[in-house]
C-alpha positions as CSV (number, residue, x, y, z in Angstrom):
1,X,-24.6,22.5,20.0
2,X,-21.4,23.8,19.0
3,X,-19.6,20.2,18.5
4,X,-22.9,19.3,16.1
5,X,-21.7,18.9,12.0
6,X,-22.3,21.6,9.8
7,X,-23.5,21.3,6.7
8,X,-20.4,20.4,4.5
9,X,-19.3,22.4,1.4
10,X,-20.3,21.3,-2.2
11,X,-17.1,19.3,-3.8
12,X,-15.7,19.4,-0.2
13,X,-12.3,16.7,-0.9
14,X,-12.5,15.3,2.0
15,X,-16.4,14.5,2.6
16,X,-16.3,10.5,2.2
17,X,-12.6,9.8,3.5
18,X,-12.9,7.4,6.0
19,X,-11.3,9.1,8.6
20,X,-14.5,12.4,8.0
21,X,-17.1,9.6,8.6
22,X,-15.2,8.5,12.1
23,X,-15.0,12.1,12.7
24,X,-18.4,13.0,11.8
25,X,-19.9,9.9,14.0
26,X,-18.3,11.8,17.0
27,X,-20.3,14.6,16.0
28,X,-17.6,16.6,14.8
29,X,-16.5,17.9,11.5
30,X,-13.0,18.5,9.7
31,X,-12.3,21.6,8.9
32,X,-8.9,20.7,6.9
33,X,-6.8,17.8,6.4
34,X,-4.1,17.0,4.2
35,X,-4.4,13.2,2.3
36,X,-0.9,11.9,1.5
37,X,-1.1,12.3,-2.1
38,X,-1.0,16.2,-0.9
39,X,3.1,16.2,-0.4
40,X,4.0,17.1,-4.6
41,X,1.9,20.4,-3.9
42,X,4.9,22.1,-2.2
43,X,7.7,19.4,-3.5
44,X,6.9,18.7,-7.1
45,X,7.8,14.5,-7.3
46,X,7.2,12.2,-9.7
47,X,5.2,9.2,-9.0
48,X,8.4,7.4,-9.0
49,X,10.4,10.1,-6.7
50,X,7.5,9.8,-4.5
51,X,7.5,6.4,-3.9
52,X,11.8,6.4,-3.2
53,X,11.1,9.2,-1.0
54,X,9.2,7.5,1.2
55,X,11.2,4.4,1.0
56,X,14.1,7.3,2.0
57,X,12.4,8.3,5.1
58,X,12.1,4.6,6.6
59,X,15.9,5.6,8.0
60,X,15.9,7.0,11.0
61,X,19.9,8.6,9.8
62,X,18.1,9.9,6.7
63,X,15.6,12.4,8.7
64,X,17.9,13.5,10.8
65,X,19.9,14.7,7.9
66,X,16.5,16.0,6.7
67,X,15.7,18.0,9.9
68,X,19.0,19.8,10.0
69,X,18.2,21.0,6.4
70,X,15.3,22.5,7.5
71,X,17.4,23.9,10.2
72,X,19.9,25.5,8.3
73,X,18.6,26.6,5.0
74,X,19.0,28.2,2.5
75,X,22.6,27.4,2.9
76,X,25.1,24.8,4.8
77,X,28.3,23.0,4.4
78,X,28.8,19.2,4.1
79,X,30.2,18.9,7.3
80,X,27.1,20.3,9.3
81,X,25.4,17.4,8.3
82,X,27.6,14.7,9.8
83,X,26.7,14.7,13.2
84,X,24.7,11.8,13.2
85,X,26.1,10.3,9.9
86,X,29.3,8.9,8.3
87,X,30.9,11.1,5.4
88,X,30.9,8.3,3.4
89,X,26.6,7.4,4.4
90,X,26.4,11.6,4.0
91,X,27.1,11.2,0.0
92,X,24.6,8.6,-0.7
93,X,22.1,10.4,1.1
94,X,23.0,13.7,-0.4
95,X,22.7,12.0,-4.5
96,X,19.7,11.1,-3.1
97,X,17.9,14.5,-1.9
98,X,19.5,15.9,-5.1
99,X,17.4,13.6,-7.4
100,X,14.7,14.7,-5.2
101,X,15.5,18.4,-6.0
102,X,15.6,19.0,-2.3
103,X,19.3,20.1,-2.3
104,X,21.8,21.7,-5.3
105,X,25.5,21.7,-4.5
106,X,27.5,24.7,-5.8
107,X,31.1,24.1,-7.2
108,X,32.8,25.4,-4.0
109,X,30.7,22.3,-2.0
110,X,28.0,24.1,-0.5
111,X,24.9,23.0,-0.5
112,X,21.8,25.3,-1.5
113,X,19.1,23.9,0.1
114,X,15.3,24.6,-1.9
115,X,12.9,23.8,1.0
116,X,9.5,25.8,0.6
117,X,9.1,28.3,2.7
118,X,5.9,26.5,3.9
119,X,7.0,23.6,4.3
120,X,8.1,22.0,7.8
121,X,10.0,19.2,9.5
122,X,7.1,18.6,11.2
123,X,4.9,18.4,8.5
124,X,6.9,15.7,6.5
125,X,7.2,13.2,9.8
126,X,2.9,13.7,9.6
127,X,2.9,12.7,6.0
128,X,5.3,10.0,6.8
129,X,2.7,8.4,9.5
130,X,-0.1,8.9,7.1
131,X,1.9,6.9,4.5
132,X,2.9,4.5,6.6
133,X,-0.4,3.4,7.7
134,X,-2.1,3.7,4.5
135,X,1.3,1.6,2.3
136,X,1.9,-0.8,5.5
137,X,-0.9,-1.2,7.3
138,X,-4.1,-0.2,4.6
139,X,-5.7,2.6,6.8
140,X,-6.5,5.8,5.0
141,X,-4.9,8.4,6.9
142,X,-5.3,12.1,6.7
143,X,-2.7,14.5,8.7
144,X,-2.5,17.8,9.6
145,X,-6.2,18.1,10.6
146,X,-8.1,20.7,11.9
147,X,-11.2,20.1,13.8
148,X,-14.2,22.2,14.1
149,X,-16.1,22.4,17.9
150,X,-13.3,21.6,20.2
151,X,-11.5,23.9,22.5
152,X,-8.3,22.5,22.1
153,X,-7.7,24.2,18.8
154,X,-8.6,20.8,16.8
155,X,-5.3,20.2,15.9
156,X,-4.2,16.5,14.9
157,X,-0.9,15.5,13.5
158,X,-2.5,12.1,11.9
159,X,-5.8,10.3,12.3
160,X,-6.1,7.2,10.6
161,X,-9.0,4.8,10.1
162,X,-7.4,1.2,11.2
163,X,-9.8,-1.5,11.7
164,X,-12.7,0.7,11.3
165,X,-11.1,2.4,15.1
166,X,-9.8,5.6,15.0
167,X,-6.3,6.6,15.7
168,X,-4.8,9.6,16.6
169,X,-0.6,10.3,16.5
170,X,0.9,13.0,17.7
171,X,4.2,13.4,16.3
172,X,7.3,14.6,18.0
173,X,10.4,15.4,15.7
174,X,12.7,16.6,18.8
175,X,14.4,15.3,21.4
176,X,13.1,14.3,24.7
177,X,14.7,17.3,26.3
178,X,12.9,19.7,23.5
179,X,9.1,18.2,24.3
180,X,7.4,19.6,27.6
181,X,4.6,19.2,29.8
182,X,2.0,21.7,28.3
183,X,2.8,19.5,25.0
184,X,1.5,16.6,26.8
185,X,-1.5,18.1,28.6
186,X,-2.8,19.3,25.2
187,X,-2.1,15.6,23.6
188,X,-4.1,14.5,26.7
189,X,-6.7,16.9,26.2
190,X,-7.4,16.3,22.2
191,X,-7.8,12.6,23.7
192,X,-10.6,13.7,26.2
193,X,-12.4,15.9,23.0
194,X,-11.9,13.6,20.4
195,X,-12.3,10.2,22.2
196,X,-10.4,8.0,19.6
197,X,-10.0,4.7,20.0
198,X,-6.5,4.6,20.3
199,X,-3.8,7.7,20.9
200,X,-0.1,6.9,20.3
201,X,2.8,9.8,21.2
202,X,5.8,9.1,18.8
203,X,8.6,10.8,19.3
204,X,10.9,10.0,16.3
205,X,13.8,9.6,18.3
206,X,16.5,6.6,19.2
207,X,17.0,8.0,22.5
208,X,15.0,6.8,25.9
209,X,11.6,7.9,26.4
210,X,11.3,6.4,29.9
211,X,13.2,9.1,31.2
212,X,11.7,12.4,30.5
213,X,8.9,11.8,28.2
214,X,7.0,8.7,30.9
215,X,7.6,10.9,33.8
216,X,6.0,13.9,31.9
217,X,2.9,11.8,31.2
218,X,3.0,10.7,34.9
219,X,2.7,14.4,35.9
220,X,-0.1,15.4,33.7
221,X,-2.1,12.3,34.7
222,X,-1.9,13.2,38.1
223,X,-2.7,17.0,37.1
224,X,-6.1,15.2,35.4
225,X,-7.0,12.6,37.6
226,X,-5.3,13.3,41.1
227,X,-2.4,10.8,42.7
228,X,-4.0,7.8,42.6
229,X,-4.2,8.1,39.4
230,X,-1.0,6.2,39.1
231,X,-2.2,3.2,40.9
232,X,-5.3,3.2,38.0
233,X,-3.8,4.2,35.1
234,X,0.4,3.3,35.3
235,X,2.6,4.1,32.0
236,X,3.9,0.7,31.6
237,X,6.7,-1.1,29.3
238,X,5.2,-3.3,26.6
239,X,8.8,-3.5,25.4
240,X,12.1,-1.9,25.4
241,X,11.0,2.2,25.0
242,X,7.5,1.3,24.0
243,X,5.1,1.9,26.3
244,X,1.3,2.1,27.4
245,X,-1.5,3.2,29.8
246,X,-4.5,1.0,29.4
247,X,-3.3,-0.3,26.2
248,X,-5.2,2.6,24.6
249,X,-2.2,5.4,24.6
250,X,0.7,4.9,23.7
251,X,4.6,6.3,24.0
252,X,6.8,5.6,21.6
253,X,10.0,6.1,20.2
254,X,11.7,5.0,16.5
255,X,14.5,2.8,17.9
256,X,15.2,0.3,16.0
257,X,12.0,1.3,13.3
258,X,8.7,3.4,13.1
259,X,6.9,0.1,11.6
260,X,8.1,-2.7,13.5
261,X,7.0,-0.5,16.8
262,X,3.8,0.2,15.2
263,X,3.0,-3.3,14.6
264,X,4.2,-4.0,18.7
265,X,1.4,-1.2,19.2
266,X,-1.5,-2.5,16.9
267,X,-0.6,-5.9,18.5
268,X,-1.0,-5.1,21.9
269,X,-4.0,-3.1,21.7
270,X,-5.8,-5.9,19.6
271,X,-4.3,-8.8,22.0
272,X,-5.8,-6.6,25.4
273,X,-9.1,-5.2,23.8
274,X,-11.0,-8.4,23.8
275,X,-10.3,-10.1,20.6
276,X,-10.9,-13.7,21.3
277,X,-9.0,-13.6,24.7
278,X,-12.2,-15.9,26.3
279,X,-10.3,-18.4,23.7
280,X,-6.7,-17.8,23.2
């Protein structure tokens, strides 16, 4: 009785999204969510900014000069920000989270760093999914959700309504070596309580997943669902560090780009799900 909807509050600004009424027809109901037009509430953009920002974040070079910010506000030099960047790359991107008015730069060349306090890494790379599904693929998206009635906390980096299907991402911002097993189970778990269509692991990272982050899934499975379990559900390569278990979770990494990877995935799942395979 506990999972059943409860009557939702008046003016609530999420009753109607698409992604409440695939939540709701599991017999479950949001108890926050964040749309993507949520992001100038804690970093006031314009229109404009917004729409360069997210354009900003398709580089891979350009969050990872984002996450160290968030490491080492409210202060750094230029030169902690080059270890994954040129000095020469480092100045464009640096005009560029000026205009933002994520960064000031005093005359000695520090950089002030004006990050709310709120705000985290990880809750940028979710807005960043949920834009990228609603601008490239056209499926509303909320992220950050909370969800009443399940006893794993309800906590959802993104759902998205693609297709009418729900998806779920949880979304990694550290490397392999930071992500560990009880991180898994509990992705695992949210899969068993929500039962979305599809689940995809991203791990916004250029290094290999196969190595840690397969094996990881390989030992929670077998935690679940015993030994054989990989005989019946193997973690296989759909290509390079993409991978799948019954082409309805996915592992994923953002080498060479979040979008073209997310297009293998969609493509995969839609080729192995019965779409007109008694034709093609």
């Amino acid at each position: 009785m506990d999972n059943l909807p409860q009557q939702r509050i008046k003016n609530d600004p999420l009753a109607g999204h698409p992604v409440d009424s695939l939540i709701r027809a599991r017999g479950f109901q949001l108890s926050r969510g964040n749309n993507i037009a949520d992001l100038p509430q804690y970093l006031p953009l314009s229109r404009q900014q917004l729409d360069d920002f997210f354009t900003f974040m398709h580089r891979y070079s350009h969050r990872l000069v984002l996450h160290d910010l968030f490491r080492l506000q409210p202060e750094c030099k230029a030169e902690d920000l080059t270890h994954y960047v040129s000095s020469n790359s480092l100045i464009r991107i640096l005009a560029q989270l000026e205009n933002f008015g994520m960064i000031s730069r005093k005359s000695d060349g520090r950089i002030v760093i004006h990050l709310p306090a709120d705000l985290t890494v990880g809750w940028i790379l979710e807005w960043y999914i949920a834009t990228l599904m609603e601008n490239v693929f056209a499926s509303p998206a909320l992220f950050n959700v909370g969800i009443l009635g399940t006893d794993t906390g309800g906590d959802y980096d993104v759902l998205a309504s693609w297709l009418n299907r729900l998806v779920y991402f949880e979304a990694k911002s550290a490397p392999p070596k930071g992500i560990h097993n009880p991180e898994i189970a509990a992705f695992l778990k949210r899969i068993q309580q929500l039962k979305p269509d599809l689940a995809i692991f991203f791990n916004d990272t250029h290094l290999r997943v196969k190595d840690k982050i397969v094996l990881m899934f390989e030992e929670e499975l077998i935690q679940l669902k015993g030994i054989e379990s990989l005989k019946q559900y193997p973690v296989l390569r759909v290509q390079e560090q993409i991978f799948h278990i019954q082409h309805s979770i996915y592992i994923l990494n953002s080498k060479r780009d979040v979008r073209q990877n997310l297009k293998v995935v969609f493509h995969d799942y839609l080729q192995h799900q019965g779409v007109f395979n008694w034709l093609f």
